[in-house]
C-alpha positions in Angstrom: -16.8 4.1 -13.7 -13.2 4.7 -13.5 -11.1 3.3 -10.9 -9.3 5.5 -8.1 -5.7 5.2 -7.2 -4.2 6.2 -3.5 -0.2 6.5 -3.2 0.7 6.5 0.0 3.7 9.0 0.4 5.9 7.6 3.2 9.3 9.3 4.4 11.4 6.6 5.6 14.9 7.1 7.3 17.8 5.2 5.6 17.7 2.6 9.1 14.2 1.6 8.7 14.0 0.8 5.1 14.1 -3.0 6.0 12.0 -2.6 9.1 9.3 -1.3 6.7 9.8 -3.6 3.9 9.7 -6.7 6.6 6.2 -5.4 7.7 5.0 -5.1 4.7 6.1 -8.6 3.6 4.4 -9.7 6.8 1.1 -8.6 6.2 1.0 -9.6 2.5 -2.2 -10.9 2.0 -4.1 -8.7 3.6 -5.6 -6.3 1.1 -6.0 -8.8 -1.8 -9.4 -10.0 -0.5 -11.1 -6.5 0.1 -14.2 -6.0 -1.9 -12.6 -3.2 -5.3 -9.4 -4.4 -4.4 -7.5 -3.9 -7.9 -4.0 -3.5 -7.4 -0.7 -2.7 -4.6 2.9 -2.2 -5.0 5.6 -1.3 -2.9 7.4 1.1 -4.3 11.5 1.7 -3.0 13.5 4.9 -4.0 16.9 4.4 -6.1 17.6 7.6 -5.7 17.1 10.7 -4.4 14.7 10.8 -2.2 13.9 9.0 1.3 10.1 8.1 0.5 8.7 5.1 -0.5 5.3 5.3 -2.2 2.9 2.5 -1.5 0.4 2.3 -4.4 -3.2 0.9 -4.4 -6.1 0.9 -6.9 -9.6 0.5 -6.2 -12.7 0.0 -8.2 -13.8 3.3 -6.6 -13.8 5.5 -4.2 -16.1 3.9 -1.7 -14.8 0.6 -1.8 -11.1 1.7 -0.7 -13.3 3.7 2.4 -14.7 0.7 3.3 -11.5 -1.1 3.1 -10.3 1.9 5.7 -12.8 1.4 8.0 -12.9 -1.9 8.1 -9.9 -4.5 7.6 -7.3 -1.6 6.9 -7.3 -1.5 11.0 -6.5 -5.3 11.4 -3.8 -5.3 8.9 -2.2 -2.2 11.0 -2.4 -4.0 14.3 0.5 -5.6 15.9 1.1 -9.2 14.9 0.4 -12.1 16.7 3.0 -13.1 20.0 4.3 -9.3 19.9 5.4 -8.7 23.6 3.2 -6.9 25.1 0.7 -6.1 22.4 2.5 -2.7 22.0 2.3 -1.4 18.7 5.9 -1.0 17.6 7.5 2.6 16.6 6.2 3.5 13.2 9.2 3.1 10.7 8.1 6.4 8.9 8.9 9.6 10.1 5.8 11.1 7.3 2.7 10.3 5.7 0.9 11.9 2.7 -1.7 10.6 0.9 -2.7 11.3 -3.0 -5.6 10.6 -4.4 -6.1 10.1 -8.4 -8.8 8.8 -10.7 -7.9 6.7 -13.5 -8.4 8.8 -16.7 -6.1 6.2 -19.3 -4.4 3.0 -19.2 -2.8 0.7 -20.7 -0.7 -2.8 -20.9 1.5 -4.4 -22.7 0.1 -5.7 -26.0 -1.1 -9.0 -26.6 1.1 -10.9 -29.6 -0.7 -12.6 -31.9 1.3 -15.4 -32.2 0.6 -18.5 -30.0 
């Protein structure tokens, strides 16, 4: 079975670059646990664009749904001791999601020496 990859397409105004990244830092942990969890980045543009795309692969398709209905919510909640408990402004003014199935991979190649 191959694994499925979601990017997360997010539009981010130049001001809330670091309001995202710091929310993402903050919650860092909070995925790696999920039953098909494989892999995450955050990934910043250089240039040329405002969107950040915030990569994920899953052992399939099912296990990142379950991830969404489930602890996906809790990572998305305010943090603890925000006033309030209001959920602050998002720091993206868009969202798309893609969806991809791993067809090929591959890694750097192991050297034989030792």
């Amino acid at each position: 079975m191959a694994s499925v990859v979601k990017i997360n397409v997010l539009t981010v105004p130049a001001e809330q670059r670091e309001v995202l990244e710091k929310r993402f830092a903050a919650r860092a942990g909070s995925v790696e646990n999920s039953d098909g969890f494989e892999w995450f980045e955050l990934l910043r543009p250089l240039e040329g664009t405002d969107q950040y795309l915030v990569y994920t692969r899953w052992r399939s398709e099912k296990d990142f749904e379950a991830w969404m209905a489930g602890s996906m919510r809790g990572a998305h909640k305010p943090a603890e001791g925000d006033q309030g408990g209001e959920q602050p402004k998002p720091a993206a003014t868009g969202s798309t999601l893609w969806s991809f199935e791993v067809v090929q991979s591959a890694g750097p190649k192991q050297s034989d020496e030792s």
